[in-house]
C-alpha positions as a printed NumPy array, in Angstrom:
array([[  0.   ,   0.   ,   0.   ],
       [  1.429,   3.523,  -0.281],
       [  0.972,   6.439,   1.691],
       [  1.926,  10.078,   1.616],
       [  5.489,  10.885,   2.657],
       [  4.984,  12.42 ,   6.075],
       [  6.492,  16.069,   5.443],
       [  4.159,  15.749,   2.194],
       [  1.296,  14.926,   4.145],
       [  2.24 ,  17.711,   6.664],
       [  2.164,  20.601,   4.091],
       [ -0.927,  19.315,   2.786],
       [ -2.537,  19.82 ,   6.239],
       [ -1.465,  23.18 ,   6.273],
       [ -3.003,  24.362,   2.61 ],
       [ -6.409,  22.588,   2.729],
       [ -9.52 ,  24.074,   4.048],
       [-10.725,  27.743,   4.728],
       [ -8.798,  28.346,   7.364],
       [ -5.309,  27.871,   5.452],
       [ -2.504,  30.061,   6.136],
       [ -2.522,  32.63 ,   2.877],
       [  1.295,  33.591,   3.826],
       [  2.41 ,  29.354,   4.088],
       [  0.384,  28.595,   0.881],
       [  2.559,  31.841,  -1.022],
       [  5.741,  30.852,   0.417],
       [  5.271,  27.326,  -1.176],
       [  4.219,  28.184,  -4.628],
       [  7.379,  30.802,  -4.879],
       [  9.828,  28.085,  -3.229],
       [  8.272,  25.914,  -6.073],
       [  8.384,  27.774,  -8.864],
       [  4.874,  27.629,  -9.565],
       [  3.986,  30.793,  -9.86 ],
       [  4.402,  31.001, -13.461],
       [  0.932,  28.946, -13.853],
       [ -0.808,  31.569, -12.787],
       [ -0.476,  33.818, -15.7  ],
       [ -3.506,  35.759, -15.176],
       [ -4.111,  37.839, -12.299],
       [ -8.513,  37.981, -12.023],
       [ -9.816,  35.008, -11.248],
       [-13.733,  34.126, -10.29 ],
       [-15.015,  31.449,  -7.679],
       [-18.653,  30.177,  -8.473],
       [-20.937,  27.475,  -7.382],
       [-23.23 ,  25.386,  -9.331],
       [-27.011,  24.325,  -7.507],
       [-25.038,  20.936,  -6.085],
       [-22.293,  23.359,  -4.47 ],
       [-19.588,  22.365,  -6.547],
       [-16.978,  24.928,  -6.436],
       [-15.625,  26.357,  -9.853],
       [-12.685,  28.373, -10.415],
       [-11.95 ,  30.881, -13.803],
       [-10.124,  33.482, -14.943],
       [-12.543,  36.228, -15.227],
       [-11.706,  39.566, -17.116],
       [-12.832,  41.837, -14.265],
       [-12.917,  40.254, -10.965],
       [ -9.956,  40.051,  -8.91 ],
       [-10.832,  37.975,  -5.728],
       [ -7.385,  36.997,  -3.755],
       [ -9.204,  34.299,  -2.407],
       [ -9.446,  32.396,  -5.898],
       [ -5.818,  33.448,  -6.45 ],
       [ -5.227,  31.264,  -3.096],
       [ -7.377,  28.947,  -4.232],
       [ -5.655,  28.161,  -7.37 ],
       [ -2.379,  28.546,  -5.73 ],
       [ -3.78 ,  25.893,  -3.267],
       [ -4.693,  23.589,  -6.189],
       [ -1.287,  23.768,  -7.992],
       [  0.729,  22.71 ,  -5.215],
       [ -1.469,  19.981,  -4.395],
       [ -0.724,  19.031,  -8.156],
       [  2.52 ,  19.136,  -7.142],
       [  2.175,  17.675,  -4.68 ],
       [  0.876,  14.318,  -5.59 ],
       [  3.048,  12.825,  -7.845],
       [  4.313,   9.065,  -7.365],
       [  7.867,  10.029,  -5.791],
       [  5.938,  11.883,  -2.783],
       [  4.907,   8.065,  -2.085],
       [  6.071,   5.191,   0.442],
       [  4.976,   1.674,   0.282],
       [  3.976,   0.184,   3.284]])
């Protein structure tokens, strides 16, 4: 069976849910170089009738909280990718 690396596991703790720390989550996509994804600086966070959430690049919203939100979403990307893995 495999399981998340520990430190890998810790960091996702630390990015998921509301409550994330904005500053953590920045630090992480700069020390990754994944800022470049985000090429466009408006983004737009809508819900469907089932509560799905849906993120887009919008020509005249900027909401920071969609910028963390995608920021959040490319480092779990990162994130999860087979040599972040142990087998147990």
């Amino acid at each position: 069976m495999k399981t998340l690396k520990p430190e890998i596991r810790s960091i996702l703790d630390k990015i998921k849910g509301v409550n994330a720390d904005e500053d953590f989550v920045k630090s992480e996509v700069e020390k990754r170089n994944l800022k470049k994804e985000i090429h466009r600086s408006n983004y737009e966070i809508s819900y469907d009738i089932l509560g799905r959430c849906f993120i887009s690049a919008h020509l005249s919203t900027k909401s920071s909280t969609a910028e963390i939100a995608v920021m959040k979403w490319l480092l779990t990307c990162d994130l999860l990718i087979d040599e972040n893995y142990i087998e147990e």
